[in-house]
C-alpha positions, 0 to 999 in steps of 0.5 A: 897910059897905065894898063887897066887891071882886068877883072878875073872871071868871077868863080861859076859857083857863084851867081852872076846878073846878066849885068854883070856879064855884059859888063865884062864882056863889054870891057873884054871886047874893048880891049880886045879891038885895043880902043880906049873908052874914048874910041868905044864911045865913038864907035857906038855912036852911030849905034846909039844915036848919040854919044857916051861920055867916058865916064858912061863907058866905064859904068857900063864896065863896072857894072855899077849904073843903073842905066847900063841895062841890056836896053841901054846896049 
């Protein structure tokens, strides 16, 4: 499987949304603990009470969903 590029902290001087923040330290802390998307889902599934599709996941770390909110988390 190709290693995903991390994304390079954005510069302080510009302006982050709490989204974004959360989107990239979701992102780092799956790394970190070495799971896929696939094994994330899983493991807040228990959490969540239901599970996220790999492509939820990936919203979440991209920051691009509507839904990947801090209630959402």
């Amino acid at each position: 499987m190709p290693k995903r590029r991390r994304q390079e902290p954005v510069a302080a001087a510009e302006t982050l949304t709490t989204n974004q923040v959360i989107a990239y330290n979701f992102g780092r802390a799956r790394e970190e603990c070495g799971w896929t998307q696939v094994e994330a889902s899983d493991a807040l599934e228990y959490y969540l009470g239901y599970t996220l599709k790999q492509a939820g996941i990936s919203s979440i770390e991209r920051s691009s969903c509507a839904q990947a909110t801090i209630a959402s988390i």
